[in-house]
C-alpha positions in Angstrom: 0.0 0.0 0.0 0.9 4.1 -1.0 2.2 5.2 2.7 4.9 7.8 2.1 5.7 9.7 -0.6 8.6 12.1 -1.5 8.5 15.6 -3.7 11.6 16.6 -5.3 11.3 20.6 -6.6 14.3 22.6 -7.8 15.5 25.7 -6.6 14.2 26.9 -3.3 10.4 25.9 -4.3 8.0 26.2 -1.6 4.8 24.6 -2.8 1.4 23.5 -0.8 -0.6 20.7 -2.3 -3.5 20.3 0.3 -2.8 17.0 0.5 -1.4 14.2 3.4 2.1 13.3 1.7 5.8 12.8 2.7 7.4 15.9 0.4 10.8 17.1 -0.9 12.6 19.7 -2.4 15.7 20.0 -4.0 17.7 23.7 -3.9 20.2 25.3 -5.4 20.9 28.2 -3.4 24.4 29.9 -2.6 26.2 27.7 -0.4 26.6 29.8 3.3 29.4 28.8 5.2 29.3 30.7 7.8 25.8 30.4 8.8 24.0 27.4 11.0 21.0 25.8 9.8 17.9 26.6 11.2 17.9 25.4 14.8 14.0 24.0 14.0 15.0 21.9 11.1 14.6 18.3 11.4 16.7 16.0 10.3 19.4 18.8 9.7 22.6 18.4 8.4 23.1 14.4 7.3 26.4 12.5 6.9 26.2 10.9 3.9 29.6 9.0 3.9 32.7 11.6 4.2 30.4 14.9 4.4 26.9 16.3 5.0 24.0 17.0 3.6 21.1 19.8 4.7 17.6 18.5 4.9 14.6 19.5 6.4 11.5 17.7 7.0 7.7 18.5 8.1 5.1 16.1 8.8 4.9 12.6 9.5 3.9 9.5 8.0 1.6 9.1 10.4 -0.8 11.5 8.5 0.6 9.9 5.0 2.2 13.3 4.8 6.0 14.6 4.9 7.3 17.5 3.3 11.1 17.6 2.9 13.4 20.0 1.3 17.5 19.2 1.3 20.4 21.6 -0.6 22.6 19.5 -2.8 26.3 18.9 -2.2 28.0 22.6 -2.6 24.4 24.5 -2.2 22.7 26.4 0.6 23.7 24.3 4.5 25.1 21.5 2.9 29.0 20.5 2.5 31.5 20.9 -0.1 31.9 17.8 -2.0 35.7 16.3 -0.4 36.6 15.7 -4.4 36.0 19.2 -6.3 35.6 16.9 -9.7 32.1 17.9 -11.6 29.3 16.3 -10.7 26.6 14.4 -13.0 22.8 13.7 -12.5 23.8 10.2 -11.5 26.3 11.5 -9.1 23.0 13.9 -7.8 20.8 11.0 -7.5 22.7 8.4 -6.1 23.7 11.0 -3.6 19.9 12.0 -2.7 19.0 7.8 -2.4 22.5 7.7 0.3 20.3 10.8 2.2 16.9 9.4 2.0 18.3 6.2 3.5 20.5 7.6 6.2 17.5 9.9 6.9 15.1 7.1 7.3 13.0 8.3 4.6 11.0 5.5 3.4 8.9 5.4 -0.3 7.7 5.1 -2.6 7.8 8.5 -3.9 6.4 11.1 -5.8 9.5 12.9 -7.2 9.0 16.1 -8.7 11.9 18.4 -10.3 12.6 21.8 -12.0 14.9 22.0 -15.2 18.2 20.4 -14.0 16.4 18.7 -11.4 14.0 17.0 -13.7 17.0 15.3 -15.1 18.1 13.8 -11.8 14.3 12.7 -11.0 14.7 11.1 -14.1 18.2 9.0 -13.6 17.1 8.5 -9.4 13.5 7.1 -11.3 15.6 4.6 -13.3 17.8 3.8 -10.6 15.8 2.9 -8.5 11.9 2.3 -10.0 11.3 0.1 -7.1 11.1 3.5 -5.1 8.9 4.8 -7.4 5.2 6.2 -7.4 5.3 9.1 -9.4 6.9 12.0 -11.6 6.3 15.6 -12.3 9.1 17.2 -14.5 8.6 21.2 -14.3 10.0 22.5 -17.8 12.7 19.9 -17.8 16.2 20.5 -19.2 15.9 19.2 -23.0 18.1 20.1 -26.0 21.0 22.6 -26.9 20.3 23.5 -23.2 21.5 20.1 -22.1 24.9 20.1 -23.0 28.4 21.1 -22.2 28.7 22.3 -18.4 26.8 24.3 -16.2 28.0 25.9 -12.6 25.3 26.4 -9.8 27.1 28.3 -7.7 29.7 25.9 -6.3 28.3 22.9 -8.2 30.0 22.3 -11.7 28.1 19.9 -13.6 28.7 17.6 -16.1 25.8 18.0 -18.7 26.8 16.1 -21.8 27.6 12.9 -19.4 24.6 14.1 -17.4 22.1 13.7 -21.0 23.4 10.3 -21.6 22.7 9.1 -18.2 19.3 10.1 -18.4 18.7 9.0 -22.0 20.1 5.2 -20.4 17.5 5.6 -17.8 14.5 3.6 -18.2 11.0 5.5 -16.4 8.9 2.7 -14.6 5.6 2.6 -15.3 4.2 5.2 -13.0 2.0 8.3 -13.1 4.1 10.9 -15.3 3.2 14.4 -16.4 5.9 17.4 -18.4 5.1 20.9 -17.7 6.0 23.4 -20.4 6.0 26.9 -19.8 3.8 28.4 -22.6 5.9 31.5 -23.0 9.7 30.1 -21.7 12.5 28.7 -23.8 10.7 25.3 -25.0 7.8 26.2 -25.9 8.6 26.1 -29.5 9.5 23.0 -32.0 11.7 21.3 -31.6 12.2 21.8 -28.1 8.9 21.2 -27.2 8.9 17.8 -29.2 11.4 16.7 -27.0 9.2 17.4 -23.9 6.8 15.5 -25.3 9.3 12.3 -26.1 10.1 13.0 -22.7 6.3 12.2 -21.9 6.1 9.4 -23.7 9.1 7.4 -22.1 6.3 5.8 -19.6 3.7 4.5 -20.9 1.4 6.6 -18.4 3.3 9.9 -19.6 0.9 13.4 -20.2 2.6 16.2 -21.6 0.9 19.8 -20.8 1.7 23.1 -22.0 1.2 25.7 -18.8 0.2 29.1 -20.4 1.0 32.7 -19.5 4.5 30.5 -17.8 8.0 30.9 -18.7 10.8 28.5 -17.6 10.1 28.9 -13.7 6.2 27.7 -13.7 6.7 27.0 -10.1 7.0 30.9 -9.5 4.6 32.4 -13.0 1.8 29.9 -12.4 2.2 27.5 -8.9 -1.3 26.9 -8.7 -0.4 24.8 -12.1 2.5 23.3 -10.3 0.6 22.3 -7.1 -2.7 21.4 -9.8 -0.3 18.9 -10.8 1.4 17.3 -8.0 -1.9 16.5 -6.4 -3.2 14.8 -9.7 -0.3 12.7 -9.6 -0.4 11.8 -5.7 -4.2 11.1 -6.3 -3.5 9.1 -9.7 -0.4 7.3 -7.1 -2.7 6.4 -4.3 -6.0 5.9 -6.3 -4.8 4.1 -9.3 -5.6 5.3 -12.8 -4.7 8.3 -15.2 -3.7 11.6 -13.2 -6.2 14.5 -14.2 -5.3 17.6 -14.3 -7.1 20.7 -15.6 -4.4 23.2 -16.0 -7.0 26.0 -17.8 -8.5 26.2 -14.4 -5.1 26.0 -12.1 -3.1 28.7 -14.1 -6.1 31.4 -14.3 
């Protein structure tokens, strides 16, 4: 039975769904140093083998409902990596599967990302599918975007390797939905087709276009986002095709 479920956003997100569900976030933020986590955040900083990683967690299972927010290695509270080497969305996702585990952080999960996150939802979803009850990709990285190298702060990332891992990755068949901002950088051929072979890699993949949206949905139209996320968490527990009316959510 569904009992826990885990929501991966990108980028400092902060995003209600209304419903009783373990949920996560993802950040890149500037990495600080010389500041101290929030006294009130539970789990705080986990050891992950050699260093740490910040995450934060509200709600219990006992409700069916976590949220949970953690900075990648080199972002916000967390540590520097000990090896300064580029990372890769393997790297990312293997590294957020050590934290869930250390953390106790049972699934299956709901994993939902942001651009670069998307792309480590998608390698952590073929990693591991047994964990597995959901996706929601948020205007994922796709195309000329996706390649080369890209810094986040202290986080230098390897994007060709990065693409080929998640082409490799094979999506278990679980609830999936692609966002597309209507008005951001893939909204037009043939970036958009590649959202929507994005869609298609599960064979209960919906791709949605979210209008009056550019690349950051979750900040032009979150009531799209969090529209969304429930669909999918309903669609996880309930069984069946997530619905979705975005017309209504983005208005």
């Amino acid at each position: 039975m569904l009992n826990r479920f885990m929501l991966c956003l990108a980028a400092g997100v902060a995003l209600s769904v209304g419903l009783a569900f373990p949920t996560f976030a993802q950040t890149t933020l500037p990495r600080r140093p010389t500041e101290q986590p929030p006294p009130d955040a539970v789990p705080g900083l986990v050891d992950i083998g050699g260093f740490h990683l910040f995450l934060t967690c509200v709600g219990t299972g006992r409700t069916l409902t976590q949220a949970c927010a953690y900075d990648r290695a080199n972002n916000g509270y967390s540590d520097s990596r000990p090896s300064p080497d580029q990372t890769t969305a393997l790297q990312n996702a293997t590294e957020l599967h050590t934290l869930l585990g250390q953390a106790g952080i049972s699934g299956p999960y709901v994993l939902v990302g942001h651009s670069y996150a998307a792309a480590v939802d998608q390698v952590y979803a073929g990693q591991y599918p047994q964990d597995m009850a959901g996706l929601v990709l948020v205007d994922p990285i796709a195309g000329f975007y996706f390649g080369g190298r890209s810094i986040f702060y202290g986080e230098v990332v390897d994007f060709d390797t990065s693409r080929q891992q998640v082409e490799a990755s094979q999506l278990p068949n679980v609830p999936l939905i692609v966002l597309t901002g209507g008005s951001g950088p893939y909204s037009s051929a043939p970036l958009l087709d590649e959202h929507r072979a994005i869609a298609a890699r599960s064979p209960q993949g919906r791709h949605m276009v979210v209008p009056n949206s550019g690349h950051r949905i979750h900040q032009d139209q979150p009531d799209a986002v969090i529209a969304t996320i429930r669909g999918v968490l309903e669609a996880a527990l309930n069984g069946g095709a997530a619905t979705v009316s975005l017309r209504s959510a983005a208005q």
